[in-house]
C-alpha positions in Angstrom: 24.9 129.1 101.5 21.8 127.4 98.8 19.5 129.6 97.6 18.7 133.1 99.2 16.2 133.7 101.4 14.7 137.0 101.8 15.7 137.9 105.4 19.3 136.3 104.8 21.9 138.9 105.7 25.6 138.3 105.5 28.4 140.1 107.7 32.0 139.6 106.4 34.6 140.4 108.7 37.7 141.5 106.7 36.2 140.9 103.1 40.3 140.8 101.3 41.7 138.3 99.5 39.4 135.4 99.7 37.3 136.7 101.7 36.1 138.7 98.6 34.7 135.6 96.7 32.3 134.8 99.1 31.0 138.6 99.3 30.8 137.8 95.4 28.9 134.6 95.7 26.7 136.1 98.7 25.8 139.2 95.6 25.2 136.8 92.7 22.5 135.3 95.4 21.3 138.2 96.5 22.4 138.2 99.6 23.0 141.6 101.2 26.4 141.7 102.4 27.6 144.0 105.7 31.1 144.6 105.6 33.1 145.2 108.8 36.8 146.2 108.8 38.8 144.7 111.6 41.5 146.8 113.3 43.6 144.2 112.6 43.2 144.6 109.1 45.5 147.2 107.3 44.9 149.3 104.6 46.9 147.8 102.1 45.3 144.6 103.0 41.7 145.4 102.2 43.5 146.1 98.9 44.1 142.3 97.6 41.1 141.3 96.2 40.7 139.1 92.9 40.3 140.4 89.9 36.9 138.5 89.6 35.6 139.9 92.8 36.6 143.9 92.1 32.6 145.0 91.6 31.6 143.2 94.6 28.8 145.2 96.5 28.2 145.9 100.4 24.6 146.8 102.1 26.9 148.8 104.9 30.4 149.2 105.1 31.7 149.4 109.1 34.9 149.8 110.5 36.0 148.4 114.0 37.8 151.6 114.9 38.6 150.3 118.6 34.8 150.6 119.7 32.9 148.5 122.6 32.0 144.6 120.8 28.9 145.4 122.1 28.4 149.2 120.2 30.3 147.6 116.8 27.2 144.7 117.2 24.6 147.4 117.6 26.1 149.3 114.6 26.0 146.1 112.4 22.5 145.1 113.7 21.3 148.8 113.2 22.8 148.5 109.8 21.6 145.0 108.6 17.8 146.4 109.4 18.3 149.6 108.1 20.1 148.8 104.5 18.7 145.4 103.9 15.2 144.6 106.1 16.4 142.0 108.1 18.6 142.1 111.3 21.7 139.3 110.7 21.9 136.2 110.0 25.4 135.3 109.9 28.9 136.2 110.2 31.7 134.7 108.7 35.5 136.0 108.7 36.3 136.8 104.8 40.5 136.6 106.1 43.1 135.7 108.5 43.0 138.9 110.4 38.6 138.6 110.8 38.6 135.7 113.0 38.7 137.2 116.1 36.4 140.0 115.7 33.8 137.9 113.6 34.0 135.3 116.7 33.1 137.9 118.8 30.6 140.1 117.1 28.6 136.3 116.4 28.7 136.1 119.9 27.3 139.6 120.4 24.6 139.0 118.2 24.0 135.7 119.3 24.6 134.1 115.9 26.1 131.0 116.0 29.7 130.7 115.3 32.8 128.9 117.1 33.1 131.1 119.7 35.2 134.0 120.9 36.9 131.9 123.7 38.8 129.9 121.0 39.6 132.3 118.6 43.0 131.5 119.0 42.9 128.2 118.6 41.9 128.8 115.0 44.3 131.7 114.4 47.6 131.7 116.7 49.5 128.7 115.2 51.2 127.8 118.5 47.6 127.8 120.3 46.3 125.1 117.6 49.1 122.8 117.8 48.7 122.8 121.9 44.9 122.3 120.9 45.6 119.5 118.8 48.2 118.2 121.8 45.5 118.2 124.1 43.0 116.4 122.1 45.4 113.3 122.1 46.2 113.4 118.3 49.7 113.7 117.0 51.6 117.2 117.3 54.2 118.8 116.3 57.4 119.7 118.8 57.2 123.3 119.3 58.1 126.7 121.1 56.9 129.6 121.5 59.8 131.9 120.9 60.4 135.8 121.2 64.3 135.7 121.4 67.3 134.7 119.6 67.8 133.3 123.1 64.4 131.2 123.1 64.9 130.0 120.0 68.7 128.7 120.8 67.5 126.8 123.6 64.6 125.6 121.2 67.4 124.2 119.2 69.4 122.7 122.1 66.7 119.9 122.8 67.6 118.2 119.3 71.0 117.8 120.7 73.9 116.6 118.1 71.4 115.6 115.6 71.1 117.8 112.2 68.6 120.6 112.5 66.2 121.2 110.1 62.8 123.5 111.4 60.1 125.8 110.1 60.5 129.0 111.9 56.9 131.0 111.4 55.3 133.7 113.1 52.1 132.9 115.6 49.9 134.8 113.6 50.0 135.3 109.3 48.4 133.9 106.4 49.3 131.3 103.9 53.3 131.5 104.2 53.7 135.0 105.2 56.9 134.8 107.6 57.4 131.3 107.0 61.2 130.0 106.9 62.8 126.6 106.7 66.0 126.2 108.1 68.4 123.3 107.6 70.9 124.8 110.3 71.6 126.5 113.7 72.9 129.1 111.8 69.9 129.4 109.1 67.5 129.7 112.0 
Protein backbone atom coordinates (compact mmCIF):
# COMPACT_ATOMS: atom_id res chain seq x y z
CA UNK A 1 0.00 0.00 0.00
CA UNK A 2 3.33 2.73 0.98
CA UNK A 3 2.58 5.54 2.61
CA UNK A 4 -1.06 7.11 2.85
CA UNK A 5 -2.15 9.61 0.81
CA UNK A 6 -4.84 11.87 1.80
CA UNK A 7 -7.64 10.93 -0.70
CA UNK A 8 -6.67 7.12 -0.35
CA UNK A 9 -9.75 5.23 0.57
CA UNK A 10 -9.91 1.46 1.09
CA UNK A 11 -13.04 -0.86 0.53
CA UNK A 12 -12.69 -4.43 2.03
CA UNK A 13 -15.09 -6.79 0.86
CA UNK A 14 -15.59 -9.42 3.63
CA UNK A 15 -13.01 -8.00 6.18
CA UNK A 16 -12.73 -11.87 8.32
CA UNK A 17 -10.01 -13.80 8.97
CA UNK A 18 -7.28 -12.25 6.98
CA UNK A 19 -8.91 -10.00 5.56
CA UNK A 20 -8.82 -8.25 8.97
CA UNK A 21 -4.96 -7.54 8.86
CA UNK A 22 -5.09 -5.59 6.02
CA UNK A 23 -8.04 -3.34 7.46
CA UNK A 24 -5.42 -3.20 10.35
CA UNK A 25 -2.50 -2.19 8.23
CA UNK A 26 -4.87 0.18 6.04
CA UNK A 27 -5.69 2.00 10.06
CA UNK A 28 -2.06 2.09 11.33
CA UNK A 29 -1.70 4.24 7.76
CA UNK A 30 -4.42 6.03 8.05
CA UNK A 31 -6.23 4.82 5.52
CA UNK A 32 -10.01 5.08 5.88
CA UNK A 33 -11.40 1.73 5.49
CA UNK A 34 -15.22 0.99 4.02
CA UNK A 35 -16.33 -2.20 4.90
CA UNK A 36 -18.87 -4.13 2.84
CA UNK A 37 -20.40 -7.46 3.94
CA UNK A 38 -20.91 -9.96 1.13
CA UNK A 39 -24.12 -12.08 1.06
CA UNK A 40 -21.99 -14.75 0.82
CA UNK A 41 -20.49 -14.07 3.97
CA UNK A 42 -22.21 -15.60 7.20
CA UNK A 43 -22.49 -14.36 10.34
CA UNK A 44 -20.32 -16.54 12.14
CA UNK A 45 -17.78 -15.86 9.59
CA UNK A 46 -17.34 -12.10 10.05
CA UNK A 47 -16.65 -13.56 13.49
CA UNK A 48 -12.93 -14.98 12.89
CA UNK A 49 -10.76 -12.28 13.10
CA UNK A 50 -7.20 -12.30 14.84
CA UNK A 51 -6.63 -11.45 17.97
CA UNK A 52 -4.20 -8.65 16.77
CA UNK A 53 -6.81 -7.13 14.47
CA UNK A 54 -10.02 -7.09 17.15
CA UNK A 55 -9.88 -2.89 17.45
CA UNK A 56 -9.65 -2.51 13.83
CA UNK A 57 -11.79 0.57 12.63
CA UNK A 58 -14.24 1.14 9.53
CA UNK A 59 -15.15 4.75 7.96
CA UNK A 60 -18.68 2.93 6.90
CA UNK A 61 -19.79 -0.35 7.42
CA UNK A 62 -22.27 -1.71 4.37
CA UNK A 63 -23.94 -4.83 3.84
CA UNK A 64 -24.75 -6.43 0.34
CA UNK A 65 -28.22 -7.36 1.36
CA UNK A 66 -29.14 -8.70 -2.24
CA UNK A 67 -29.24 -4.98 -3.64
CA UNK A 68 -28.55 -3.77 -7.52
CA UNK A 69 -24.28 -3.80 -8.02
CA UNK A 70 -24.96 -0.64 -9.25
CA UNK A 71 -27.09 0.83 -5.85
CA UNK A 72 -24.39 -1.27 -3.42
CA UNK A 73 -21.57 0.98 -5.61
CA UNK A 74 -23.52 4.21 -5.09
CA UNK A 75 -23.83 3.31 -1.38
CA UNK A 76 -20.04 2.77 -1.10
CA UNK A 77 -19.19 5.86 -3.29
CA UNK A 78 -21.79 7.93 -1.25
CA UNK A 79 -20.12 6.60 1.83
CA UNK A 80 -16.33 6.91 0.92
CA UNK A 81 -17.16 10.86 0.34
CA UNK A 82 -19.28 11.23 3.05
CA UNK A 83 -17.13 9.50 6.03
CA UNK A 84 -13.74 10.04 4.71
CA UNK A 85 -13.57 13.08 1.83
CA UNK A 86 -12.58 11.16 -0.92
CA UNK A 87 -14.72 8.93 -3.22
CA UNK A 88 -12.70 5.27 -3.58
CA UNK A 89 -9.71 4.31 -4.41
CA UNK A 90 -9.58 0.68 -4.18
CA UNK A 91 -11.18 -2.45 -3.47
CA UNK A 92 -9.70 -5.48 -2.38
CA UNK A 93 -11.51 -8.81 -1.16
CA UNK A 94 -10.40 -9.20 2.79
CA UNK A 95 -11.72 -13.39 2.28
CA UNK A 96 -12.65 -16.16 0.20
CA UNK A 97 -16.29 -15.39 0.03
CA UNK A 98 -15.44 -11.26 -1.16
CA UNK A 99 -14.04 -12.05 -4.47
CA UNK A 100 -16.91 -11.90 -6.40
CA UNK A 101 -18.63 -8.97 -5.06
CA UNK A 102 -15.35 -6.94 -4.72
CA UNK A 103 -14.65 -7.89 -8.60
CA UNK A 104 -17.80 -6.52 -9.32
CA UNK A 105 -18.29 -3.43 -7.22
CA UNK A 106 -14.33 -2.40 -8.83
CA UNK A 107 -15.97 -2.72 -11.84
CA UNK A 108 -18.90 -0.50 -10.81
CA UNK A 109 -16.75 2.02 -9.66
CA UNK A 110 -14.49 1.74 -12.35
CA UNK A 111 -11.48 0.94 -10.12
CA UNK A 112 -9.21 -1.30 -11.39
CA UNK A 113 -9.32 -4.90 -10.37
CA UNK A 114 -9.34 -8.40 -12.17
CA UNK A 115 -12.55 -8.20 -13.40
CA UNK A 116 -15.99 -9.57 -12.70
CA UNK A 117 -15.96 -11.94 -15.76
CA UNK A 118 -13.28 -14.14 -14.14
CA UNK A 119 -14.26 -14.16 -10.74
CA UNK A 120 -14.49 -17.68 -10.89
CA UNK A 121 -11.49 -18.39 -12.18
CA UNK A 122 -9.94 -17.13 -8.93
CA UNK A 123 -12.53 -18.65 -6.61
CA UNK A 124 -14.35 -21.96 -8.07
CA UNK A 125 -11.48 -24.52 -7.87
CA UNK A 126 -12.68 -26.49 -10.86
CA UNK A 127 -12.93 -23.10 -12.99
CA UNK A 128 -9.00 -22.46 -12.21
CA UNK A 129 -7.73 -25.67 -12.98
CA UNK A 130 -9.75 -25.47 -16.59
CA UNK A 131 -8.04 -21.92 -16.62
CA UNK A 132 -4.79 -23.23 -16.03
CA UNK A 133 -5.71 -26.21 -18.79
CA UNK A 134 -6.39 -23.70 -21.27
CA UNK A 135 -3.31 -21.67 -20.78
CA UNK A 136 -1.17 -24.76 -21.92
CA UNK A 137 0.47 -25.35 -18.43
CA UNK A 138 0.22 -28.60 -16.55
CA UNK A 139 -3.27 -29.46 -14.83
CA UNK A 140 -4.63 -31.62 -12.81
CA UNK A 141 -7.24 -34.61 -13.99
CA UNK A 142 -10.48 -33.51 -12.73
CA UNK A 143 -14.44 -33.61 -12.41
CA UNK A 144 -16.83 -31.73 -11.66
CA UNK A 145 -19.01 -33.91 -9.53
CA UNK A 146 -22.52 -33.54 -7.82
CA UNK A 147 -23.37 -37.30 -7.37
CA UNK A 148 -22.22 -40.42 -5.81
CA UNK A 149 -22.84 -41.41 -9.39
CA UNK A 150 -20.42 -38.60 -10.97
CA UNK A 151 -17.93 -39.22 -8.80
CA UNK A 152 -17.98 -43.28 -9.46
CA UNK A 153 -17.63 -42.72 -13.00
CA UNK A 154 -14.82 -40.19 -12.02
CA UNK A 155 -13.17 -43.07 -10.48
CA UNK A 156 -13.78 -45.60 -13.38
CA UNK A 157 -11.23 -43.68 -15.74
CA UNK A 158 -8.24 -44.82 -13.36
CA UNK A 159 -9.24 -48.26 -14.29
CA UNK A 160 -7.53 -51.24 -12.10
CA UNK A 161 -4.91 -48.93 -10.89
CA UNK A 162 -4.94 -47.95 -6.89
CA UNK A 163 -7.01 -44.86 -6.23
CA UNK A 164 -5.81 -42.28 -4.27
CA UNK A 165 -7.74 -38.44 -4.85
CA UNK A 166 -8.42 -35.20 -3.11
CA UNK A 167 -12.12 -34.88 -3.09
CA UNK A 168 -12.93 -30.83 -2.29
CA UNK A 169 -15.73 -28.76 -2.70
CA UNK A 170 -15.67 -25.94 -5.83
CA UNK A 171 -15.82 -23.25 -3.45
CA UNK A 172 -14.10 -23.07 0.42
CA UNK A 173 -11.12 -21.67 2.03
CA UNK A 174 -7.84 -23.11 3.01
CA UNK A 175 -8.97 -26.87 3.58
CA UNK A 176 -12.46 -26.47 4.47
CA UNK A 177 -14.12 -29.76 2.82
CA UNK A 178 -11.04 -31.11 1.75
CA UNK A 179 -10.58 -35.09 1.85
CA UNK A 180 -7.90 -37.44 0.66
CA UNK A 181 -8.98 -40.74 -0.21
CA UNK A 182 -6.71 -43.79 -0.80
CA UNK A 183 -9.84 -45.93 -1.89
CA UNK A 184 -13.11 -46.35 -3.97
CA UNK A 185 -14.61 -46.80 -0.78
CA UNK A 186 -12.91 -43.76 1.10
CA UNK A 187 -14.14 -41.47 -1.60
Amino acid sequence: MGQAIAKDVLVVVDPASTGAMLVLEANARKVPVVCVWSDACGEEMKTHTPPAAKDITFVAVLEEGGLAIEKLAALVKASAVTAAGSPATAVLAGSETGVRLADKLADALRLPGNGGDSSDKRRDKHSQQEAVRAAGARAIKQALCTSLEDVNAFLDTFGDAPVDVILKPTESAGSDGVARCRSRAEA
